[in-house]
C-alpha positions as CSV (number, residue, x, y, z in Angstrom):
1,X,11.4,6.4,-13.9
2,X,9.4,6.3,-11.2
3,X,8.6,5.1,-7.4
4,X,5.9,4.9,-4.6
5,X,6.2,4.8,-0.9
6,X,3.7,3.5,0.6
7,X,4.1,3.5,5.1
8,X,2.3,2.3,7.5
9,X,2.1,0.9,10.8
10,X,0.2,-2.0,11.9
11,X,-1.6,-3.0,15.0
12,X,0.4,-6.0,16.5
13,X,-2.4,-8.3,16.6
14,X,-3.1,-7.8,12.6
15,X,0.5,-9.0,11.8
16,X,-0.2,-12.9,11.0
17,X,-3.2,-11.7,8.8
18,X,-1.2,-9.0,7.0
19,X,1.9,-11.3,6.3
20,X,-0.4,-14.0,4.6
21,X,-2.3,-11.2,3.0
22,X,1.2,-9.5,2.0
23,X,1.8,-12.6,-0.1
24,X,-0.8,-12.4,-2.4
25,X,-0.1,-8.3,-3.2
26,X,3.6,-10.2,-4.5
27,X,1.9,-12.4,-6.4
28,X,-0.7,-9.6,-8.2
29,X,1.6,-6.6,-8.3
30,X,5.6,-7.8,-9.0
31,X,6.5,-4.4,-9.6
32,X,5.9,-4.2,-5.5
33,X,8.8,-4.9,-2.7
34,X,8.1,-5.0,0.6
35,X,10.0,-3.9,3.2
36,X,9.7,-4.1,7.4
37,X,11.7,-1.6,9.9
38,X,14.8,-3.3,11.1
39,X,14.2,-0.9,13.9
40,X,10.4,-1.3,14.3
41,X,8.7,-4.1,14.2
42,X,5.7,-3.5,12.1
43,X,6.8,-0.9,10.3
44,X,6.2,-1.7,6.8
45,X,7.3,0.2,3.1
46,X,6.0,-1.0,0.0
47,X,7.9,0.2,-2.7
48,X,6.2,0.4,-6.2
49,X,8.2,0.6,-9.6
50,X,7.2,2.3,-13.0
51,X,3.5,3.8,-11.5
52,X,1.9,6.4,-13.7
53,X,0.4,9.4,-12.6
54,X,-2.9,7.8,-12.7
55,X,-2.1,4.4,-11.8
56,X,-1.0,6.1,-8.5
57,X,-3.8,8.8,-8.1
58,X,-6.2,5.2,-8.1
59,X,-3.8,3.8,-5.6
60,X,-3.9,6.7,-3.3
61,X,-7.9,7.0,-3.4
62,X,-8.1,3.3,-2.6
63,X,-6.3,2.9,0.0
64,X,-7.3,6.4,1.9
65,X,-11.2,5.7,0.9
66,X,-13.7,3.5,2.1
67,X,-15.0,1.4,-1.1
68,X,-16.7,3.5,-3.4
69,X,-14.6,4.1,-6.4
70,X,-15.5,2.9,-9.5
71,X,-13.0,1.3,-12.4
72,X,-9.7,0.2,-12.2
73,X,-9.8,2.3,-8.6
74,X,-12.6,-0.3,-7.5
75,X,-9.9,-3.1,-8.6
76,X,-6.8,-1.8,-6.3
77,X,-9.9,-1.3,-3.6
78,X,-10.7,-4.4,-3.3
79,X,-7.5,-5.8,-3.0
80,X,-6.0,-3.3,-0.7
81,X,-9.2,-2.5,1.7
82,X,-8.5,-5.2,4.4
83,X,-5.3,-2.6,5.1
84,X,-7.4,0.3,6.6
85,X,-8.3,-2.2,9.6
86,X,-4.5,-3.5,10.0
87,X,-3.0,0.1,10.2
88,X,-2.8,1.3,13.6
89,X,-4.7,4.7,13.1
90,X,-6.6,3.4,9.7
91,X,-6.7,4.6,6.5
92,X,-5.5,7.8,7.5
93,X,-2.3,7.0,8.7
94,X,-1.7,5.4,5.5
95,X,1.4,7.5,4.0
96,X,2.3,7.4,0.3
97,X,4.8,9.1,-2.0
98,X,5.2,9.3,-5.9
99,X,8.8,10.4,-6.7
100,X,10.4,11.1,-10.2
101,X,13.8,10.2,-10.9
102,X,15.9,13.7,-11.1
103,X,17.2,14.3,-14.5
């Protein structure tokens, strides 16, 4: 078993869109769970279940790139490429994490 981390903090003024947008990633990707800092408002963890190696190498390049990915990779672009403009920072201050479950 598997999970990804996915962290990043938005601009305040991006919230409203991100929150609608959040609901649609629920309703594409169930295997996703959102989470927002108790602490710090706009803090926000997306947690992904059962990602394979290359299901999460096309997640990382389309959230860190700017569009030009080709294949399933163009899918997750599409879907994810309004984020780059709600982080505060951008694309680059997208964080995200693949762990395997210790055996």
């Amino acid at each position: 078993m598997c999970l990804v981390f996915v962290e990043y903090r938005l601009k305040p003024a991006c919230r409203e869109l991100y929150l609608a947008w959040a609901e649609s990633v629920k309703a594409h990707y169930p295997q996703c769970t959102l989470y927002e800092g108790t602490d710090q408002r706009n803090l926000f963890v997306e947690v992904w279940q059962g990602i394979d190696e290359a299901a999460y190498a096309d997640m990382k390049r389309a959230r860190r790139r700017s569009g030009s990915e080709s294949g399933a990779a163009a899918d997750v672009y599409r879907h994810f490429a309004p984020l780059g403009e709600w982080v505060d920072g951008g694309r680059e201050k997208i964080h995200i994490w693949r762990f395997e479950k210790v055996k």
